[in-house]
C-alpha positions as CSV (number, residue, x, y, z in Angstrom):
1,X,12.1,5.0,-5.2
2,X,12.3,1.1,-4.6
3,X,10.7,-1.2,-6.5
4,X,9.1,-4.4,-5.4
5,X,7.0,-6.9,-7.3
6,X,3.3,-7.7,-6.3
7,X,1.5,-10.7,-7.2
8,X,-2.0,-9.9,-8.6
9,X,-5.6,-11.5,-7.9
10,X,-5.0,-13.1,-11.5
11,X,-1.1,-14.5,-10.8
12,X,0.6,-12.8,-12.4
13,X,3.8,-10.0,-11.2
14,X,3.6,-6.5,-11.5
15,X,6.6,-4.4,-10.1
16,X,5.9,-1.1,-8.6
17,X,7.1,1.5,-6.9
18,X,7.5,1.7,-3.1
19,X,6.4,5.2,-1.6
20,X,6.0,3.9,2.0
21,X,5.4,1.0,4.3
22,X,4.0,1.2,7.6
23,X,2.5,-0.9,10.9
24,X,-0.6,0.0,12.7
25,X,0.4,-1.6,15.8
26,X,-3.0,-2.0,17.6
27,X,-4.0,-3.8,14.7
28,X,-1.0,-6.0,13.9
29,X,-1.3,-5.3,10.4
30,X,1.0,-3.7,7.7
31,X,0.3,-1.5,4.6
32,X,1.6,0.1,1.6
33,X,1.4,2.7,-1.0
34,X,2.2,2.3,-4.2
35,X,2.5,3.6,-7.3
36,X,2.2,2.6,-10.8
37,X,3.2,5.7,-12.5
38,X,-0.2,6.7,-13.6
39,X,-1.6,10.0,-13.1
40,X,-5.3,10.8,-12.1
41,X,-7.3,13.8,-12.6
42,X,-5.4,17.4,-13.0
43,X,-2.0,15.7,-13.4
44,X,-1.8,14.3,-9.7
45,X,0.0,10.6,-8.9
46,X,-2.5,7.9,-8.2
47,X,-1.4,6.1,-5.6
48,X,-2.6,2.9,-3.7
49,X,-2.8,2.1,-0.3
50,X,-3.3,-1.3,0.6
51,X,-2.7,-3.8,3.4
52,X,0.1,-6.2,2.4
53,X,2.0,-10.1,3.4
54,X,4.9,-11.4,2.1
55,X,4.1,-14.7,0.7
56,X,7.8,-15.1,0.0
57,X,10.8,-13.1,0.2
58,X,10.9,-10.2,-1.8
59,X,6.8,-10.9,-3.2
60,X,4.0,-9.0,-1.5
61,X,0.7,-9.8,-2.0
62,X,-2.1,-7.1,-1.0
63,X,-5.2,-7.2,0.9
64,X,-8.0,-5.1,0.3
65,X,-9.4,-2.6,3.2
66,X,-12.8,-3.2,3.3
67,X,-13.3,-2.6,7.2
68,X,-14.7,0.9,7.7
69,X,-12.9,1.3,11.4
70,X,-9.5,-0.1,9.7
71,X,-9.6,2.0,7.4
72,X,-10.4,5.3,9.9
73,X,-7.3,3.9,11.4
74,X,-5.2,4.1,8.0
75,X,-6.4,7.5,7.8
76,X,-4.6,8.6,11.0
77,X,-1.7,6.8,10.1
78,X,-1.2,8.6,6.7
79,X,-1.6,12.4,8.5
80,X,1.1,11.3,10.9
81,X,3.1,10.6,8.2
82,X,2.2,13.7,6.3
83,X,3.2,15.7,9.1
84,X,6.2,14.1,10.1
């Protein structure tokens, strides 16, 4: 799995793990998941799904999704991915 470093609210760097990228073209935006290694409830991988920019090469910064319909549209996106 590939790493890549984020840059937190706070400032400072985390490095993560890269589990997938991908566009949503009608929106013109790009997204992530991530994972930090931690495990949730019953021993399953939490993983993070955010919208990301590169602020500069190789540094990501991510975006929250707060947008109800944005995130619908994420949704689709990840079961397209699932069952490819």
């Amino acid at each position: 799995m590939n790493k890549i470093s984020i840059k937190n609210m706070d400032g400072t760097m985390e490095q993560v793990d890269l589990v997938n990228a991908f566009k949503i073209k009608n929106l013109d935006k790009k997204f992530v998941i991530l994972s930090k290694g931690e495990v949730a409830a019953e021993g399953v991988s939490k993983i993070y799904i955010s919208e990301y920019v590169e602020s500069e090469p190789g540094v990501y910064n991510l975006i929250g999704i707060t947008d109800d319909t944005v995130w619908e549209k994420v949704k689709e996106a990840l079961k397209e991915i699932v069952e490819s």
